[in-house]
C-alpha angles and dihedrals in degrees: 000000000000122000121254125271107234121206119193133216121213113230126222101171090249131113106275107249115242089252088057091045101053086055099046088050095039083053084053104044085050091049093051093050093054097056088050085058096051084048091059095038095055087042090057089048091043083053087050095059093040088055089049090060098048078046092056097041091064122173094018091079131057123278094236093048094047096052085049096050087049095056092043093057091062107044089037089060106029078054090050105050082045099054084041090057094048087052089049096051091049 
């Protein structure tokens, strides 16, 4: 995952206008999504790795869950680096 970019407000001392306020909390609400993003980017990578093992450990799982597993390692990398790729551009 990627820090956080953090964005500070200069304070006066006095109340934050509205306008001030929408942008702190649309910077916040950005910065949030992203993070999500990078959560469900590491946790398709994480099933990927998880497939590849079911894949490896061959007869000793069922047909059924290692074609499955087999499947899921590709789609859940091939997800992840795509999802990786879309963070890094924005």
């Amino acid at each position: 995952m990627s820090a956080s970019h953090l964005v500070v407000f200069p304070s006066t001392g006095e109340p934050e206008s509205p306008a001030d306020r929408i942008r702190r909390l649309q910077h916040e609400a950005k910065s949030l999504a992203r993070e999500h993003v990078e959560l469900l980017a590491a946790t398709l990578a994480e099933v990927s790795r998880l497939s590849a093992e079911i894949v490896e450990g061959g007869e000793l799982y069922p047909v059924g869950a290692r074609e499955l597993a087999r499947r899921l390692t590709d789609e859940a990398n091939m997800n992840a680096l795509t999802l990786t790729a879309i963070i890094d551009r924005g």
